[in-house]
C-alpha positions in Angstrom: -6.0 3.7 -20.6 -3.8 6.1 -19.5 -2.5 6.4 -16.1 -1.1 10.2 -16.6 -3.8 12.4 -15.7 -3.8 16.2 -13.7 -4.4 13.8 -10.2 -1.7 11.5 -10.5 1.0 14.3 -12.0 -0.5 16.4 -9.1 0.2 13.5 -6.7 4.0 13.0 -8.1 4.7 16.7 -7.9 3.6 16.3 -4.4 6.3 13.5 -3.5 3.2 11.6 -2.6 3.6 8.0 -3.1 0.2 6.1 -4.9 -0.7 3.3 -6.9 -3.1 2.8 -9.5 -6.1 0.8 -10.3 -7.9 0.4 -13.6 -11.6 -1.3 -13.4 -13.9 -1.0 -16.7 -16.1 2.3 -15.5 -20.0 1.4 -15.7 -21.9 4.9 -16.5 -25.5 3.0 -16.3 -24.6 2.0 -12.7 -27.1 3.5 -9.5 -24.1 4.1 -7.7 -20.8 4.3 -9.5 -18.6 4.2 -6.2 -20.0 1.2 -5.5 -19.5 -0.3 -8.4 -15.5 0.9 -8.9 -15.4 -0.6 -5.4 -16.5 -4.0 -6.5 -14.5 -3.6 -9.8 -11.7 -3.9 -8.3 -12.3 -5.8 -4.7 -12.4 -3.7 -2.3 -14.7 -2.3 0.7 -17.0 0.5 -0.2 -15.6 2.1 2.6 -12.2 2.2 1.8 -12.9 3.3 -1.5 -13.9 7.1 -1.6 -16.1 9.0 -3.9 -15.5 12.7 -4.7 -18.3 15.2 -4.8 -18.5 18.8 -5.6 -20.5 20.7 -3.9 -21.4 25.0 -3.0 -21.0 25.8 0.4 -23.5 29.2 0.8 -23.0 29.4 -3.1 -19.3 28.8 -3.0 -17.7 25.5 -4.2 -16.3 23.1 -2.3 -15.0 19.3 -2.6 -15.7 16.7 -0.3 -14.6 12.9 -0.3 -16.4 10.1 1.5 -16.5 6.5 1.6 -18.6 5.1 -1.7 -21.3 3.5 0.7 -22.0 6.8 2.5 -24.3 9.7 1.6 -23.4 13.4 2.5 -25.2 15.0 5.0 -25.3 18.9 3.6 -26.0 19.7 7.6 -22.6 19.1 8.4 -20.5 19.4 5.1 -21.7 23.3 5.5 -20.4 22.8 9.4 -16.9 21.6 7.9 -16.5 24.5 5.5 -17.8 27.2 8.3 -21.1 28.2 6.0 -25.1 27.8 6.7 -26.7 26.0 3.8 -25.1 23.7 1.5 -26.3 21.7 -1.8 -24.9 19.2 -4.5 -23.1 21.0 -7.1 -24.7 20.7 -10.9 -22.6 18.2 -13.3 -21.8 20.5 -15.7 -20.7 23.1 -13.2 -18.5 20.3 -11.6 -16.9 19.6 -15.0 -16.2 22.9 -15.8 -14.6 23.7 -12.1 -12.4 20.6 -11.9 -11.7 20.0 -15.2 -12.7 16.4 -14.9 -15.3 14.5 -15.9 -18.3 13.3 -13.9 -17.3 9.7 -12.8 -13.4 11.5 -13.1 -13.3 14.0 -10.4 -10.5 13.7 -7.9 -9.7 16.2 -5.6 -6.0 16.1 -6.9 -5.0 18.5 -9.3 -8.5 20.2 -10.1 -8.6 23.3 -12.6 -9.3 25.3 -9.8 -8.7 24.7 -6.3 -11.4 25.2 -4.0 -11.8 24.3 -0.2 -11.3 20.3 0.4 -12.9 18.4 3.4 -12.4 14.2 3.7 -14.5 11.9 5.6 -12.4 12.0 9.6 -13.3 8.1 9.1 -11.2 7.5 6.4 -8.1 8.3 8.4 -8.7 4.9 10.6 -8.2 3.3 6.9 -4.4 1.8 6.6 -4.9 3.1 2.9 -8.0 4.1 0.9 -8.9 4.3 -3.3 -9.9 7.8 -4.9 -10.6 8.7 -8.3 -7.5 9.5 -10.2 -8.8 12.2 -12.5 -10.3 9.6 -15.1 -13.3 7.6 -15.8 -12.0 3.8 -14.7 -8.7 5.1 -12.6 -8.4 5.0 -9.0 -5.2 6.0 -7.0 -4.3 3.6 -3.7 -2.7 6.2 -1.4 -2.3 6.8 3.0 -5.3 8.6 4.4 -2.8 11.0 5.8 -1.0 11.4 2.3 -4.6 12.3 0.7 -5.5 14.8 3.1 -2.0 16.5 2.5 -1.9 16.4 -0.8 -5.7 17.8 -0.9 -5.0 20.4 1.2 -7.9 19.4 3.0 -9.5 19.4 6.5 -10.9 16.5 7.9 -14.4 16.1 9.3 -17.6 14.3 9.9 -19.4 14.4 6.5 -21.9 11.7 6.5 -25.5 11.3 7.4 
């Protein structure tokens, strides 16, 4: 597996400094965060999960710890809307250019607005998807954000 993707050449051209984690990706799995978290030994909370969402029918990215669930109450707060909802699959994939189990919210087709989990910056480090199914990226919390572009906020029910 390849460790080049549009997320970790994104994260280079940022001067961001990572590391990268392979785990054998399990598309049968309930909750595939979970399982890339015990893949390769680490806290569900310190590992993140990226989903795509549409913020008053606009897209948006969000990233929260793997063990959490979104509360659409306050990821439409975060990006200043009224109603929000779970972006379709397909429509994700087509956005970001990555596949579902793939996204990162590091060097998507299209940028959109970025919001992370405020919890995650307690983290001394935390594991995102690196733009492919099996490939997470070890960065800072701080370094994420940046590299994002993102704003931080509460995110989770």
């Amino acid at each position: 597996m390849s460790s080049s993707t549009q997320a970790t050449l994104a994260l280079t051209r940022a001067g961001v400094a990572f590391s990268v984690h392979h785990y054998d990706y399990d598309p049968g799995a309930d909750r595939i965060g979970l399982q890339a978290a015990e893949a390769i030994g680490e806290p569900p909370h310190r590992v993140l999960k990226t989903l795509m969402v549409e913020v008053d029918g606009k897209p948006a990215c969000t990233v929260i710890p793997s063990d959490c669930e979104l509360s659409m109450k306050r990821v439409a707060a975060a990006f200043g809307g009224k109603a929000a909802q779970m972006m379709k699959p397909a429509a994700a994939e087509r956005l970001t250019g990555f596949r579902v189990g793939g996204i990162s919210p590091f060097g998507q087709k299209r940028k959109v607005p970025t919001a992370i989990e405020a919890a995650a910056l307690g983290e001394a480090y935390v594991i995102i998807n690196g733009g492919q199914r099996g490939l997470m990226v070890q960065l800072a919390p701080g370094d994420a954000v940046k590299a994002a572009a993102a704003v931080t906020a509460p995110l989770v029910a």
